[in-house]
N, C-alpha and C positions, 0 to 999 in steps of 0.2 A: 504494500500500500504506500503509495507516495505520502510524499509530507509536505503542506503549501512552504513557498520560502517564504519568509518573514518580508515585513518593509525593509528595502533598502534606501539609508540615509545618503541622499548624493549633494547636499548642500553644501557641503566643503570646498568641491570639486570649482575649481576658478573654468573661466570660461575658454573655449575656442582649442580645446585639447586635441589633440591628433595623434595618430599612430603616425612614427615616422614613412614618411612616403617609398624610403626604399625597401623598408619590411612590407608594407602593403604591397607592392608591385610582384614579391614571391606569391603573390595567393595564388593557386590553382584552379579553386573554381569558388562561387557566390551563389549557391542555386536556392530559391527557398521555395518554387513549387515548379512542377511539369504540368503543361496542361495540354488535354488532347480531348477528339471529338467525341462525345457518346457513342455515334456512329460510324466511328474512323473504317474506310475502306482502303482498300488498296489503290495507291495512285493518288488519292485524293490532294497531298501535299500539302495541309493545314498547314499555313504559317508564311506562305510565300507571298502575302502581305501583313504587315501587322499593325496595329494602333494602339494607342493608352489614351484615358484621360482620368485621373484621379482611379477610383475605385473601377472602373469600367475597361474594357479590353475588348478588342475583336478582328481577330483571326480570319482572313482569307484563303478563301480552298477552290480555285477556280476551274481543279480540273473535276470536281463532285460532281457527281452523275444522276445525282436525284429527279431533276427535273431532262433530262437526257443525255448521252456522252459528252463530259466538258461545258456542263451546263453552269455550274458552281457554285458556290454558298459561301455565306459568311456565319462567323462562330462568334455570337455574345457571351463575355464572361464575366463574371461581376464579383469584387474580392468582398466577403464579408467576416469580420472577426477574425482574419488574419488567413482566410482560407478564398481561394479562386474557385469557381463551379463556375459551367455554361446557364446561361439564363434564356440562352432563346439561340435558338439556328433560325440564320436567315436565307432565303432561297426568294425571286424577282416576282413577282405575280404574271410574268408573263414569258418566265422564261424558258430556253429551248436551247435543243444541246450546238454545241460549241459558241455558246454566250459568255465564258471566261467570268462570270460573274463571282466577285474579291479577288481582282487582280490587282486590286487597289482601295485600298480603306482607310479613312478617317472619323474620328470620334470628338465630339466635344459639346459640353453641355448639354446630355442628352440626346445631342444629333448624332446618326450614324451616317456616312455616305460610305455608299459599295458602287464601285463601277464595273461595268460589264463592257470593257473595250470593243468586243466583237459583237454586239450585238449590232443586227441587220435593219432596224427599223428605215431607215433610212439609205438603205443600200446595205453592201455586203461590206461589215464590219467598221460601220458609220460611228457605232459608240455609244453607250447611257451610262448615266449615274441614277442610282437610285437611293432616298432618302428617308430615312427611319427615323421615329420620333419615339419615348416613353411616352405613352396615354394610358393612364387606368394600371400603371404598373407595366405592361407588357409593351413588348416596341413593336410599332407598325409600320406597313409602307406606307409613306403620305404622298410621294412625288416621284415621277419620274423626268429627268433632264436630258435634254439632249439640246446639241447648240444650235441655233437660229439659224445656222447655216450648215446644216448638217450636210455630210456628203459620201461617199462609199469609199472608206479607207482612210476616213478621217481619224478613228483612233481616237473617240473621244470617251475619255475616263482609262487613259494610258497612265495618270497621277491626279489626284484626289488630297485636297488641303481643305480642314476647315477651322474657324476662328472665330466665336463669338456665331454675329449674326454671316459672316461672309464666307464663301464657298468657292475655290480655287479650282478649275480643272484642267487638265493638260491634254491638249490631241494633237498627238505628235507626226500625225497624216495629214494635217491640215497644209493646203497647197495655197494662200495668201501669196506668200511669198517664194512660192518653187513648188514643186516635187517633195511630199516631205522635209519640208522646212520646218511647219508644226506652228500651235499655237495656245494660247493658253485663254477659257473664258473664267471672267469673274459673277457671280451671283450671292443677290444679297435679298434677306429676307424681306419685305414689305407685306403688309397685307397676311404674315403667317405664313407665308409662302416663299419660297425661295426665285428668284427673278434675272435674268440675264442681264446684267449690266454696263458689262465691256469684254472686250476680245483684243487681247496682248496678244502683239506681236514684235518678234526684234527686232531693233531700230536699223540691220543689219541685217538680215535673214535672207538666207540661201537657200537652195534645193539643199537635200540632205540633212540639214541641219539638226532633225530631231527636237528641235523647241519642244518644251512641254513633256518628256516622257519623265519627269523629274519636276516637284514641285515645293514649294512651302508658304506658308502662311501665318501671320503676326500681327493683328490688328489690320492696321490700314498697311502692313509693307508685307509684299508677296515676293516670291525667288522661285525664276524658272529658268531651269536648265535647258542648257543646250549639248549636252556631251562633244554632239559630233560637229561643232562651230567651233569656235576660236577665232584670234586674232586674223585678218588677211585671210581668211578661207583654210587656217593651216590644219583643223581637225583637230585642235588639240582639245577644246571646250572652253567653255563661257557659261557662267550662270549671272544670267539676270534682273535686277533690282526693280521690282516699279513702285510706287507708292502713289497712295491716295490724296488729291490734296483740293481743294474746295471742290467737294464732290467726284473729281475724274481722274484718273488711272494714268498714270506715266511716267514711263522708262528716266531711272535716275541713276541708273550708273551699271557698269557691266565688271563681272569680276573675271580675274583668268588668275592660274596660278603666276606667282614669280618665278619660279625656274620651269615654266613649260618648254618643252624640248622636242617631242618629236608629236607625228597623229597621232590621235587613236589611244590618247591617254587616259580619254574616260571623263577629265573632268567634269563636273556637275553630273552623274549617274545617279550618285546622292544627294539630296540637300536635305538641311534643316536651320531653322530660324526663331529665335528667342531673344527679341528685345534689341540690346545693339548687337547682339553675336550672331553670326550665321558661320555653318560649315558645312564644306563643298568636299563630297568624295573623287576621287581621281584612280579607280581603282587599276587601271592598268599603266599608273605610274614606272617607270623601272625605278631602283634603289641601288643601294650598294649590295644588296645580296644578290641581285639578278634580277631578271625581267618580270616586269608586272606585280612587283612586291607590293606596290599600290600606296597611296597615300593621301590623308585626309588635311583636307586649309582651314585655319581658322577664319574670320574677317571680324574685324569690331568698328563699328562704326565711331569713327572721331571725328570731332569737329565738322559733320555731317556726312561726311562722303568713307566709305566703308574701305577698313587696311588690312590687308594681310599680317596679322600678327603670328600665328602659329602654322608648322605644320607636322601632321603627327603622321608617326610611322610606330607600330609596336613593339617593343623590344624583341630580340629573335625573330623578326619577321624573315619571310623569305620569299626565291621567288615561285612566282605564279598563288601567291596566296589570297591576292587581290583585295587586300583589306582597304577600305571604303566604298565596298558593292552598297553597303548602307550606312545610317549617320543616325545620327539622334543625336539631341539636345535641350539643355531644363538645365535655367541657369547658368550655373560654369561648369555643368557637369558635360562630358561628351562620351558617344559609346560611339563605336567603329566595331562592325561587321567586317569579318573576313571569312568567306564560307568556305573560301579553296585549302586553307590552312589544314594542313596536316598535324596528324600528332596522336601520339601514345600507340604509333604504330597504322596510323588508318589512314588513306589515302580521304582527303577533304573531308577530315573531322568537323572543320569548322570551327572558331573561335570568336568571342567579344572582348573589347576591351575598352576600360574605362580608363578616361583622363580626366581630370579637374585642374582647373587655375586652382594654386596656391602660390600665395604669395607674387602675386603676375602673372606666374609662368606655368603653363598648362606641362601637370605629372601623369604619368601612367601611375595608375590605382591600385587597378585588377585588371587580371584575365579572366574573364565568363567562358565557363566550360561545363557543359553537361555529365551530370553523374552517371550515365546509361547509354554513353556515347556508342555507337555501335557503327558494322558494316555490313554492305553485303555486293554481290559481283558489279554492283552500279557504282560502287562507292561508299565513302561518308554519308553523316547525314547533312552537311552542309551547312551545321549553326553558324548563324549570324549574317542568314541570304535575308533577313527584315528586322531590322531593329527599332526602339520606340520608348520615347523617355516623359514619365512624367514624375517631376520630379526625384526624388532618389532612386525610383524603382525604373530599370529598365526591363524592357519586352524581347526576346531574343526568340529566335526563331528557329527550327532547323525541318525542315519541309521533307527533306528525305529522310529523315526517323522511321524506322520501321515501327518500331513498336506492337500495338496491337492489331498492327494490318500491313503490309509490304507500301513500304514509303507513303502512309496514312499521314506523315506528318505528326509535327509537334512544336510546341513555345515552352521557353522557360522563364519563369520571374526569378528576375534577382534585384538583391537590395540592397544600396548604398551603406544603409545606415547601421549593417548588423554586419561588419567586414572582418571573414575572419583571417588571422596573420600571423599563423603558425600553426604545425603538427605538435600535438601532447606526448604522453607515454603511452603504449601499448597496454592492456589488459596481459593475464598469462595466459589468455586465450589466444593473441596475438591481434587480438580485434584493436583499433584504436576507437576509443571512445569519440563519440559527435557531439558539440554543443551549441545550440541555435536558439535564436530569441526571432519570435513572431509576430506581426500584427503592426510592432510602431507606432502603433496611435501617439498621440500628442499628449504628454506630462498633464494631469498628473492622473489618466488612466493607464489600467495594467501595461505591461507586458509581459507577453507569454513563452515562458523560459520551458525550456526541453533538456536533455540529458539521452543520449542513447547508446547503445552497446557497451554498457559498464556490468560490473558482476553485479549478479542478483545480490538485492538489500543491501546491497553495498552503500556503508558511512560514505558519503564527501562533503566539500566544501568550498560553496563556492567563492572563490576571491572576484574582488572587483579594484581596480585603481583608476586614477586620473591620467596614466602616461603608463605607455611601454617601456619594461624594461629585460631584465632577465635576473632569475633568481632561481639556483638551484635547490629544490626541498627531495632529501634521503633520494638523490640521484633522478627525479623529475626536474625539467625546465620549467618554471612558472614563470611564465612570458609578461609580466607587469614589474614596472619599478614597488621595491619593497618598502621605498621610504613611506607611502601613504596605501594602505591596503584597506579596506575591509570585509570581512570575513560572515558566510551564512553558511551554517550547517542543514543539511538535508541528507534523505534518504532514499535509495532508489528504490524499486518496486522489484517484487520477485523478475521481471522481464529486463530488468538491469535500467529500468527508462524512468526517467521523472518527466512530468508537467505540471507546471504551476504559474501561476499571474504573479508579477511580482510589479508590486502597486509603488510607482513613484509620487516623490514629491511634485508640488508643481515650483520648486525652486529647481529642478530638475531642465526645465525645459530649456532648450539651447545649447545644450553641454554634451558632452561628448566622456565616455569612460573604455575604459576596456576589463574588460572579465575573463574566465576561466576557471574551471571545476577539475579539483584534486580529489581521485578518488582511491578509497582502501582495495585492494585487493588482494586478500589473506595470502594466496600465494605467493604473490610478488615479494613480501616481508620483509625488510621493512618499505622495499620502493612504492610507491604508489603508483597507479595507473593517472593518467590525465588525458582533459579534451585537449580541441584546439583551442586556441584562443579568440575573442572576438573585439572587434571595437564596434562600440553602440554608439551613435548620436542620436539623440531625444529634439526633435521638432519643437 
């Protein structure tokens, strides 16, 4: 029988605490749930688009066959209590197979938009977005979009943005300006309804150019890519600025990398956009390890017009790993998808990883990696082909996940704020004990502490500190500085496992600690068994 743990007192604890950043950057993986479709089939690929917004998530599977081959669906999932469950599968009211419907998805404030690039209404894979609203609890279709100048091979709902009331979509067939030049419409609610009300195009746009298969959106400023533009027609990419400004839409500035080099680098495949920060993936960058190792731009808007400040590349990257297929961003936090990346022996395991500014300069965090990584003769499962940040929690994706159906797809959550940054001591079973905290709510509601594969009824105890350090206890590392510890006693359950809430202060909120549970294991005598360690930051 477990034992709840006691209050713990964290008002001591001074503000803005951190695990140093280069112990963070060993972590191996962040994972706090997997989520996959009730109905997962083969092929399906949940996950090959993805979205966040606060509690809410949803998963694109365009090649789901419910409504006919490659007809598609999108996956609601809704975190409640520290736990993710689907809340509704969404499928077109009118759809029919190879409609590619969630080949692109966004979420915000209740709104869901799902695009169905190939849908025919309008000729043979002209394009719609369709739009989902919570009434009555359940989400319904309310709309369906298609642009005012629809045309066959336009490609509309190739990228999908939304923001408040305003709704971003990219159609990368759009012939404005060429052959596949592409274009981007904006619509914005009036009337309860969502409304067409400009059509971006680059102030420069060529045949080819791919405008709009890449999008993002921030209030009144949107970002669309061009992967295959660039400067002079060189292919290299361009992602697009417009902004809103007494009512109308337009083009205020064009980004490219600083060291663009040769075609076909990719840039802007990815974007995302939050406030003055935007970041552009380049994923078939080359590097210093070899070709296509890939590479993500920071921009921060200064003094109005937007500067390349950062550019990330992941530590051990390599080539053909292609990391910036996707982006995400919240805040100063940034996640870069690399789905080609190999590892642990699997050909395009796939990998994520997190940077944050600190102190100015944007650091590698983590590396996101799934605990059930697997393969089979197709390959990896390809984490981190969609990635998606709201706030500390990002959305990671891995589409070819066998799982419970042959490449059914799957997403993983992982979270900022529960990072763990170190291996413990083994059990004498050779197990290493897990220690995770769940939920994060905001001070001074619980959080939900766990313990697992420790000895049955096994004494421990959990420490907690303000700062990383290292402290040897009877030949365990206890990963915390020992000058300020405090210490709670608990008991596992005959299954070696604790759960319990462990209710903060609301002096608590804003602070950062890090923990770690010492446990007895009679055999070990006198060493004790121990978790990993964790750093928690309290919202």
């Amino acid at each position: 029988m477990s034992v709840p743990i006691p209050r713990l007192v964290l008002a001591a604890i001074p503000l803005a605490l951190l695990v140093d950043p280069a112990a963070e950057a060993r972590v191996d993986k962040l994972e706090e749930q997997k989520l996959v479709a009730a109905d997962a089939a083969a092929g399906d690929e949940l996950g090959d688009a993805v979205a966040i917004d606060g509690p809410l998530a949803v998963l694109g599977a365009p090649n789901e066959d419910s409504l006919g081959s490659l007809s598609g669906a999108a996956y609601v999932l809704e975190e409640v209590g520290g736990v993710w469950s689907e809340v509704r599968k969404l499928v077109a009211s009118d759809g029919a197979a190879g409609d590619g419907f969630g080949n692109a998805v966004a979420v915000a404030d209740e709104v869901i938009a799902v695009a169905a690039r190939f849908d025919d209404d309008a000729g043979s894979n002209s394009g719609a977005v369709y739009l989902f609203e919570r009434q009555a609890g359940a989400f319904v279709q309310t709309q369906k979009l298609a642009a005012s100048d629809a045309a066959a091979n336009g490609g509309f709902g190739a990228a999908v943005a939304l923001s408040g009331d305003t709704l971003l979509v990219g159609a990368v067939g759009d012939g404005a300006n060429g052959f596949f030049a592409g274009a981007a419409y904006v619509f914005e609610r009036q009337g309860g309804l969502f409304v067409e009300t400009a059509k971006l195009l680059a102030s420069d746009g060529q045949a080819s150019d791919t405008f709009g298969l890449s999008a993002a959106l921030d209030g009144g400023a949107a970002l669309v890519g061009s992967f295959a533009g660039g400067p002079a027609g060189a292919k290299t990419g361009a992602a697009y600025v417009f902004e809103k400004s007494a009512g109308a839409w337009a083009e205020t500035a064009k980004l490219t990398a600083s060291d663009a080099a040769v075609p076909n680098e990719f840039f802007s495949f990815s974007l995302a956009l939050d406030g003055d920060l935007a970041v552009v993936g380049a994923p078939r960058k080359d590097g210093a390890a070899g070709a296509r190792v890939g590479a993500s731009y920071v921009f921060e808007r200064q003094g109005g017009a937007f500067v390349e400040v950062a550019k990330l590349v992941p530590a051990g990257a390599s080539a053909n790993d292609e990391s910036g297929r996707a982006v995400g961003l919240s805040g100063e936090l940034v996640v870069v998808g690399s789905p080609f990346a190999d590892g642990a022996g699997i050909d395009r395991r796939g990998a994520a990883t997190l940077f944050e500014r600190q102190g100015g300069t944007f650091v590698e965090v983590a590396t996101l990696a799934a605990s059930d990584a697997g393969a089979d003769a197709f390959g990896g499962d390809e984490l981190g082909t969609a990635v998606a940040l709201s706030g500390p929690v990002a959305l990671v994706s891995a589409p070819r996940h066998d799982g419970a159906a042959d490449q059914g797809g799957a997403a993983y959550v992982f979270d900022r704020r529960a990072l763990p940054y170190g291996g413990g001591c083994p059990t004498s079973a050779g197990v290493l004990p897990a220690f995770h905290v769940r939920g994060h709510p905001e001070a001074p509601n619980p959080l939900r502490v766990e313990v697992a594969g420790g000895p049955a009824s096994a004494f421990g105890v959990l420490f907690a500190g303000p700062t990383a350090g290292s402290l040897l206890v009877e030949g365990c590392e206890l990963l915390i500085d020992p000058g300020a510890l405090s210490a709670v006693a608990f008991v596992l359950d005959p299954n070696g496992a604790l759960a319990a809430d462990v209710v903060l202060p609301a002096s608590a909120a804003g602070k950062a600690f890090v923990a770690q549970a010492l446990l007895h294991d009679p055999n070990l005598a006198p060493t004790p068994a121990g978790t990993n360690g964790l750093t928690i930051s309290i919202d």
